[in-house]
C-alpha positions as YAML, in Angstrom:
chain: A
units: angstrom
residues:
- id: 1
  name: UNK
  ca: [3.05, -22.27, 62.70]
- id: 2
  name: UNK
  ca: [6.81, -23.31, 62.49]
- id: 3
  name: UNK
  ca: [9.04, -21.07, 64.29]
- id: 4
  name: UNK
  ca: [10.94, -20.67, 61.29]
- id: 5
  name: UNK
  ca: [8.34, -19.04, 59.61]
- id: 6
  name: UNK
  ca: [7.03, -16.98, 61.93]
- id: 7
  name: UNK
  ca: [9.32, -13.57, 61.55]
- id: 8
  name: UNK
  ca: [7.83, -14.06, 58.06]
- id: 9
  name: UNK
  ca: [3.98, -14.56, 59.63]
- id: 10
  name: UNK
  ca: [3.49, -13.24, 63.00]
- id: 11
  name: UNK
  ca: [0.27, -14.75, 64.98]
- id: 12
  name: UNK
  ca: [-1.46, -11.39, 65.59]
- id: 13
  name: UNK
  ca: [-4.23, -11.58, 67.83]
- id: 14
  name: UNK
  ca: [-7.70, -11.17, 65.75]
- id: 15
  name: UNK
  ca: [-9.11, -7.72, 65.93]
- id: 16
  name: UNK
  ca: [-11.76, -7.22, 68.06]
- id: 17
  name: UNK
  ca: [-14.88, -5.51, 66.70]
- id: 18
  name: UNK
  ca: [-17.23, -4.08, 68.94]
- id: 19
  name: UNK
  ca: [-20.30, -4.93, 67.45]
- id: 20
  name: UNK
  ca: [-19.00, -8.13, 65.24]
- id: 21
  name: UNK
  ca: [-22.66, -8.90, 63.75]
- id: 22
  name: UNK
  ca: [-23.12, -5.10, 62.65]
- id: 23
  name: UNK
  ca: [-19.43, -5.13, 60.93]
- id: 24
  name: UNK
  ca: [-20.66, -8.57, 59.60]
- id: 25
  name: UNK
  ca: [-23.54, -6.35, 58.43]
- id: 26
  name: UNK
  ca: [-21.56, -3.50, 56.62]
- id: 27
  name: UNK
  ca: [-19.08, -6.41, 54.72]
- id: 28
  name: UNK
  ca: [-22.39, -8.03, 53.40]
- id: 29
  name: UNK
  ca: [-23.99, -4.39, 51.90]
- id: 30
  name: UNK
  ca: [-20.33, -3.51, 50.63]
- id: 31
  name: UNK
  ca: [-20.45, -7.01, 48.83]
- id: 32
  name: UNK
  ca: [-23.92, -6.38, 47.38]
- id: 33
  name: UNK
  ca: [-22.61, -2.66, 46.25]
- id: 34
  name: UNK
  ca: [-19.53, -4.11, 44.57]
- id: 35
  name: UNK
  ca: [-21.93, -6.80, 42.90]
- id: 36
  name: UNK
  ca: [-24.15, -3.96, 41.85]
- id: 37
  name: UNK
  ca: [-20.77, -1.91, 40.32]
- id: 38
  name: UNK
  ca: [-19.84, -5.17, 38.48]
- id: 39
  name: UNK
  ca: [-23.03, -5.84, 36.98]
- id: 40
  name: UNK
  ca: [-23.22, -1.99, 35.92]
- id: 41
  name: UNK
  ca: [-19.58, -2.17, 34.29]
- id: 42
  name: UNK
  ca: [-20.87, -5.45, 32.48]
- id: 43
  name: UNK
  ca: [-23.79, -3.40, 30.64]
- id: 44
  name: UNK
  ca: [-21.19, -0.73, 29.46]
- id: 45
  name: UNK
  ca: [-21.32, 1.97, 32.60]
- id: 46
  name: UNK
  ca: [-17.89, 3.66, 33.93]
- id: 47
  name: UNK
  ca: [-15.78, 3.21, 30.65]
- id: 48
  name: UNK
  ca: [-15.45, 6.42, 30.11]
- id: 49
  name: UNK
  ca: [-11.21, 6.46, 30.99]
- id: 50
  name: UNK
  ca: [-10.90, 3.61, 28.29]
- id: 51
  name: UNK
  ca: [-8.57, 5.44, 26.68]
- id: 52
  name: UNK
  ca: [-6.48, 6.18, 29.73]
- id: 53
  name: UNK
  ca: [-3.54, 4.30, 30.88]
- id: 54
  name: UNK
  ca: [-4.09, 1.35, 33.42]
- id: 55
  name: UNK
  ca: [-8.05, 1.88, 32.53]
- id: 56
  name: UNK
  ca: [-8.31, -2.09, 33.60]
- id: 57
  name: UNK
  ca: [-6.72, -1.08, 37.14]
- id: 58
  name: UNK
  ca: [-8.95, 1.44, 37.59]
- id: 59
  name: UNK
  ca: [-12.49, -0.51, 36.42]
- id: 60
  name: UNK
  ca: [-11.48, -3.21, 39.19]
- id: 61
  name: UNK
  ca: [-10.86, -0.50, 41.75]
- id: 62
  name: UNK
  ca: [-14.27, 1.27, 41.16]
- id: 63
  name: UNK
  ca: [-16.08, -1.95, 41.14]
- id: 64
  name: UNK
  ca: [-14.34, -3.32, 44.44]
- id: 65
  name: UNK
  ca: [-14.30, 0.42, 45.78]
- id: 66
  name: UNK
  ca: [-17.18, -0.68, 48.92]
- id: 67
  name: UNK
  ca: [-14.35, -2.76, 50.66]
- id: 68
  name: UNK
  ca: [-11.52, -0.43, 50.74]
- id: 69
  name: UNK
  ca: [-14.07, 2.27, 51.90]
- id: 70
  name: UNK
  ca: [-15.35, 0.11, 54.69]
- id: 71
  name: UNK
  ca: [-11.79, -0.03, 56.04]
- id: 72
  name: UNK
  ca: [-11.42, 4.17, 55.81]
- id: 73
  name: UNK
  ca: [-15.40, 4.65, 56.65]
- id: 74
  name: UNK
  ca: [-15.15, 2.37, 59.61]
- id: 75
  name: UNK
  ca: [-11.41, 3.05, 60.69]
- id: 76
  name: UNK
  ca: [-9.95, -0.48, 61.13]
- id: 77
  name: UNK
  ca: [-6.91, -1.79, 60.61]
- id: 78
  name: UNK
  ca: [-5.25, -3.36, 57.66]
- id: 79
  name: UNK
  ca: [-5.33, -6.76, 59.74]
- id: 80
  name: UNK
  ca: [-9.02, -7.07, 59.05]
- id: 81
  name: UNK
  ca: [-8.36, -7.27, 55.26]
- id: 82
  name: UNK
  ca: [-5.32, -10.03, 56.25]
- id: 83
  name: UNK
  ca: [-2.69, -7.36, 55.00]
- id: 84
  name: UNK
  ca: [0.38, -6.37, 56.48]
- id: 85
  name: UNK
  ca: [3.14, -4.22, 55.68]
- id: 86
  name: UNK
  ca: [5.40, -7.10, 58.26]
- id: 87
  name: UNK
  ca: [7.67, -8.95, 55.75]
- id: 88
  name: UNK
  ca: [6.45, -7.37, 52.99]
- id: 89
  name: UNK
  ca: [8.85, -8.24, 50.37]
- id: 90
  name: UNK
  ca: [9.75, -12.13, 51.58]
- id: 91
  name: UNK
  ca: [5.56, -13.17, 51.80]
- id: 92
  name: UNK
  ca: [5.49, -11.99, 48.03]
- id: 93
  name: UNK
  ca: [8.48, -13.75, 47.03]
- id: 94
  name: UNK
  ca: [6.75, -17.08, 48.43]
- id: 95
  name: UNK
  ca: [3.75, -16.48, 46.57]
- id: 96
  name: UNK
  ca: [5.45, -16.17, 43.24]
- id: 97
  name: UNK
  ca: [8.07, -19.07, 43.80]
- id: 98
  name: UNK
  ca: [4.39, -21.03, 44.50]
- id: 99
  name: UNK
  ca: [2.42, -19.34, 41.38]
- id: 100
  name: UNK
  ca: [5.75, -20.07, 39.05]
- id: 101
  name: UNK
  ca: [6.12, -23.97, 40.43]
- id: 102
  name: UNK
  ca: [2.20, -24.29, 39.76]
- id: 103
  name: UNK
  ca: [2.70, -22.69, 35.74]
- id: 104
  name: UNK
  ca: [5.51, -25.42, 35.21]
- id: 105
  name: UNK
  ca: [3.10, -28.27, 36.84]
- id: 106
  name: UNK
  ca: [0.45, -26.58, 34.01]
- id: 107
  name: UNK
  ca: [2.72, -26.35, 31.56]
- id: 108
  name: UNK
  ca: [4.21, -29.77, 32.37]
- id: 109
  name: UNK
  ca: [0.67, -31.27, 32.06]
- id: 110
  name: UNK
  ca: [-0.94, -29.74, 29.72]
- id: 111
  name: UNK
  ca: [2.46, -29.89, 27.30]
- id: 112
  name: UNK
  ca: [1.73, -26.56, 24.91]
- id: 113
  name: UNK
  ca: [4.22, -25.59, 21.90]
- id: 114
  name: UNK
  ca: [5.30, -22.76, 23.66]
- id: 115
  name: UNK
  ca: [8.08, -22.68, 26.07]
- id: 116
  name: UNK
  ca: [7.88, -22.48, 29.71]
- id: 117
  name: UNK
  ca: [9.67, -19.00, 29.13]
- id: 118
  name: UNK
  ca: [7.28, -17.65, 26.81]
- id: 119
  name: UNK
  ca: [4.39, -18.52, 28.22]
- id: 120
  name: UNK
  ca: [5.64, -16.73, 31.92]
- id: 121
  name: UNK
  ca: [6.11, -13.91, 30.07]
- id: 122
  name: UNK
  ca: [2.72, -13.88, 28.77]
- id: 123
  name: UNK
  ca: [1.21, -14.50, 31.57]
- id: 124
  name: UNK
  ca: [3.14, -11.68, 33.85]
- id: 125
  name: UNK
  ca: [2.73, -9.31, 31.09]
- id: 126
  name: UNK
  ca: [1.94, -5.55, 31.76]
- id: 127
  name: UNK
  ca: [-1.29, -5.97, 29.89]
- id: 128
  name: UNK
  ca: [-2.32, -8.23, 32.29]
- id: 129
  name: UNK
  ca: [-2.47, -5.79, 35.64]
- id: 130
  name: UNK
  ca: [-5.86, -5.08, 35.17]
- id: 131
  name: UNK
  ca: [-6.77, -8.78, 35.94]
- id: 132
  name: UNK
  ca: [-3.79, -8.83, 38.62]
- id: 133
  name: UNK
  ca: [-6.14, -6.10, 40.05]
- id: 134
  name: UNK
  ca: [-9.23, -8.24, 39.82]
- id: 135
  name: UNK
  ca: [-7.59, -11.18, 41.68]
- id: 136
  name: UNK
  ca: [-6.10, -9.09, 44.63]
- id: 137
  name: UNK
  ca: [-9.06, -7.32, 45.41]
- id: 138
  name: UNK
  ca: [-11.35, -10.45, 45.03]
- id: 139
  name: UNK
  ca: [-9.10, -11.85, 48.06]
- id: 140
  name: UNK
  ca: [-9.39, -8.94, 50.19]
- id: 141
  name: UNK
  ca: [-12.81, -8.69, 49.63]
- id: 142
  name: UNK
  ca: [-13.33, -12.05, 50.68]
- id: 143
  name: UNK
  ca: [-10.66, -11.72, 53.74]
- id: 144
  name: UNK
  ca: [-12.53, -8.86, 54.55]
- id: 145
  name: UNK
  ca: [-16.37, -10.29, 55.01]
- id: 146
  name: UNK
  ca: [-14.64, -13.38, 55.93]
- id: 147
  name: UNK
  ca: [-13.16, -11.98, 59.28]
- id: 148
  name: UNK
  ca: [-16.03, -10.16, 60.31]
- id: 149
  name: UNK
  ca: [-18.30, -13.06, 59.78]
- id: 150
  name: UNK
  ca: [-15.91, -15.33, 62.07]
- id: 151
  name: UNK
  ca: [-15.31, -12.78, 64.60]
- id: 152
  name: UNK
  ca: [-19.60, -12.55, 64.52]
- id: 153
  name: UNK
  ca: [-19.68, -16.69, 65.25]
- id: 154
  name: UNK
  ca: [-17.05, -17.33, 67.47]
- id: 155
  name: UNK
  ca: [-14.16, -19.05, 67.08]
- id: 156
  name: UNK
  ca: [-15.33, -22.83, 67.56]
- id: 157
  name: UNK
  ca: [-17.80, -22.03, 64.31]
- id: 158
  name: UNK
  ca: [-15.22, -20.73, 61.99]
- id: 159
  name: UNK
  ca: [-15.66, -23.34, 59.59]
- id: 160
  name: UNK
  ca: [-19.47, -22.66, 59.21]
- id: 161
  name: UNK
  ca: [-17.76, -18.71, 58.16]
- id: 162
  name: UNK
  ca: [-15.47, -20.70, 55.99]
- id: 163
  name: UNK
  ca: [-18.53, -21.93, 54.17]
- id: 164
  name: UNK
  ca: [-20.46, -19.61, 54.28]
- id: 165
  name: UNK
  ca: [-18.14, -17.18, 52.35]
- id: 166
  name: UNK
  ca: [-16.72, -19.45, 50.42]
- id: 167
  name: UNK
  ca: [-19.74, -20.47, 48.72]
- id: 168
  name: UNK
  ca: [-21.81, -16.45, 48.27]
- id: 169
  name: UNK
  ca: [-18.21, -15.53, 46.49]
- id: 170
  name: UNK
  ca: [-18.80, -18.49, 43.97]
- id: 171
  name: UNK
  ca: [-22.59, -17.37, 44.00]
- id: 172
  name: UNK
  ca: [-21.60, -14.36, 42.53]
- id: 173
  name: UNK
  ca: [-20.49, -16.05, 39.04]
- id: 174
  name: UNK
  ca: [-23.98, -17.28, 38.62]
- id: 175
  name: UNK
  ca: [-25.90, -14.88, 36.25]
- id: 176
  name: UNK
  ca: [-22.25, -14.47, 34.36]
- id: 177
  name: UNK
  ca: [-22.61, -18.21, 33.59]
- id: 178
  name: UNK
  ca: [-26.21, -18.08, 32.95]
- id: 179
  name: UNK
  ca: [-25.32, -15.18, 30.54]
- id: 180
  name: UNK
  ca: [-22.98, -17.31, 28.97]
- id: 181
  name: UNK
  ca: [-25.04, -19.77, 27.89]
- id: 182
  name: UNK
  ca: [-24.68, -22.13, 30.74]
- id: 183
  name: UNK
  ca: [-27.86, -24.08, 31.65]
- id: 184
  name: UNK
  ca: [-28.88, -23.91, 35.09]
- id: 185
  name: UNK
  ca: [-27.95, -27.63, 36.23]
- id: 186
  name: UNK
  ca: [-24.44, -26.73, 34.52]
- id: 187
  name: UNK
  ca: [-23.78, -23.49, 36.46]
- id: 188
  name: UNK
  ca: [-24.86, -24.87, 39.62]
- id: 189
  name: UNK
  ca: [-23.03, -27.63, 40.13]
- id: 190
  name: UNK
  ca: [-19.94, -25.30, 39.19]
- id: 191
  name: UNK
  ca: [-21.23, -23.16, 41.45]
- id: 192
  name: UNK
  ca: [-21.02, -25.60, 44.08]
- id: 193
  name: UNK
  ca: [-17.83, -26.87, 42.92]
- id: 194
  name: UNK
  ca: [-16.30, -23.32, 43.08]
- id: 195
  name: UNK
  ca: [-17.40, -23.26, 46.60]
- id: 196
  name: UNK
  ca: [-15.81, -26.12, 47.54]
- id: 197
  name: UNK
  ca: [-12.28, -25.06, 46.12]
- id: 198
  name: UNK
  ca: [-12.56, -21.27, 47.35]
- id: 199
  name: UNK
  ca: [-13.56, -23.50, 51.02]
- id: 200
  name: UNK
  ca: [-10.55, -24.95, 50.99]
- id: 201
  name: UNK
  ca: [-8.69, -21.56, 49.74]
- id: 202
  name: UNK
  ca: [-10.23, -19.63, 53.00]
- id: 203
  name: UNK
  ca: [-9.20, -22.34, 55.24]
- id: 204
  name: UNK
  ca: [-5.92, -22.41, 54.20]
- id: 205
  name: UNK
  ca: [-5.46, -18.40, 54.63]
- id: 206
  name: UNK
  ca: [-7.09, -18.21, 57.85]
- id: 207
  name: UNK
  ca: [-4.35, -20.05, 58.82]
- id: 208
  name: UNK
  ca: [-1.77, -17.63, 57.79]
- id: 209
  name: UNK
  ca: [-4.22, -14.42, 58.03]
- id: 210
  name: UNK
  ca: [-2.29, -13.16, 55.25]
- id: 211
  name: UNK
  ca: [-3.53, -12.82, 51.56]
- id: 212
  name: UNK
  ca: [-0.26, -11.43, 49.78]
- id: 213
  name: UNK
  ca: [1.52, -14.94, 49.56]
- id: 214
  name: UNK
  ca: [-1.78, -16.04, 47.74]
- id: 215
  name: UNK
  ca: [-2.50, -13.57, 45.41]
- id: 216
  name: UNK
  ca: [0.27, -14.31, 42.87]
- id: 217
  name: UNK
  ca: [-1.19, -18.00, 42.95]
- id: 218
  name: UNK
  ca: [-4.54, -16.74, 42.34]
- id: 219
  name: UNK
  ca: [-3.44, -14.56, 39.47]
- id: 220
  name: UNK
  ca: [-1.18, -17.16, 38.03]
- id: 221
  name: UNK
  ca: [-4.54, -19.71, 37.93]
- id: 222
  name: UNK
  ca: [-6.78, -17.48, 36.46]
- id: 223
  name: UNK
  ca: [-4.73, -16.71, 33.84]
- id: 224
  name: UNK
  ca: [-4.36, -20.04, 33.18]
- id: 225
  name: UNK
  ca: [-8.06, -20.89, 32.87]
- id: 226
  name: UNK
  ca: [-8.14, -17.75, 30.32]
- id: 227
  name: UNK
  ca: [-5.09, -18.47, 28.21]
- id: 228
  name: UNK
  ca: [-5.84, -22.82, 28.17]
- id: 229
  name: UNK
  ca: [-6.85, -22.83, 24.94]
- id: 230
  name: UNK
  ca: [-5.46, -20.01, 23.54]
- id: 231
  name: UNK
  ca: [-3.26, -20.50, 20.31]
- id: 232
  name: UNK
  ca: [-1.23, -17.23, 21.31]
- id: 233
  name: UNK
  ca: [0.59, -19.97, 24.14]
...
């Protein structure tokens, strides 16, 4: 990394798990629990603080909660999740310089009524944490099995990790799609196409081993796919 970067990202050492293959092991049962939450929120269970403040905040912190307790259960660092408390403030203000230069490119191409303006402020509203949520702990989720998984391989077969997590995090849109109305030729080849974008995504990060510059990206893209269309923009 450029030296001019690096009091900004620091090349820590990776982590070294004892038994890589049995972390590996955990990360994939704490992805099939937080599968399991999701599809149990999606047929109406654990609404019951609706009515509370930040209720979306805490539906995506229930649903995600087997990753966060695999950290405290198995008492490893904050590294293994690619978070760091090291230049906090500066790898966040990248990430939103990034996620507001990729909302004017949107906003350039796509050419809406509203204003550039307007549509920022829509898009970083308060109303909108709950998905801000969503898209932080999706990437330390996938940071998370990710690093295991590569510390399980080896090194020289990171990219088959890359892959491999890349595409069972896309997998896990399949039955929404299906449930949507998708046909199955339709959600697999997004499916596949997912996986090759999120591919790229993981490369890219393993690079930095930091998710925090990311995350306002992510957020910023999503929201975009969701608001696209919408006449409120």
């Amino acid at each position: 990394m450029n030296s001019r970067f690096q009091w900004i990202w620091k090349s820590d050492t990776d982590y070294q798990f004892e038994h890589p293959w049995k972390e590996t092991l955990y990360a994939i049962l704490a992805a099939l629990a937080t599968v399991g939450l999701g599809q149990l929120y999606s047929q109406g269970f654990f609404r019951g603080w609706k009515s509370l403040p930040l209720s979306g905040v805490l539906d995506q912190i229930l649903i995600f909660l087997p990753f966060p307790l695999l950290l405290v259960l198995r008492k490893q660092p904050l590294s293994t999740a690619w978070l760091s408390a090291q230049a906090l403030l500066p790898r966040l203000a990248v990430g939103f310089v990034l996620a507001l230069l990729a909302l004017a490119l949107f906003v350039a191409v796509r050419n809406p009524d509203k204003s550039l303006l307007t549509i920022s402020a829509s898009v970083y509203h308060l109303s909108n944490l709950g998905y801000a949520s969503q898209t932080f702990l999706q990437d330390v989720s996938v940071a998370i099995l990710f690093v295991r998984l590569r510390s399980a391989l080896g090194s020289k077969k990171f990219l088959i990790a890359v892959v491999a997590v890349a595409f069972a995090f896309s997998a896990t849109h399949y039955p929404l799609k299906l449930k949507e109305g998708l046909s199955i030729f339709t959600s697999t080849r997004d499916i596949l196409l997912d996986g090759i974008l999120v591919s790229t995504v993981i490369y890219v990060l393993q690079r930095s081993r930091d998710i925090l510059w990311f995350w306002p990206v992510h957020f910023t893209m999503d929201m975009m796919q969701l608001y696209a269309g919408d006449p409120k923009l």
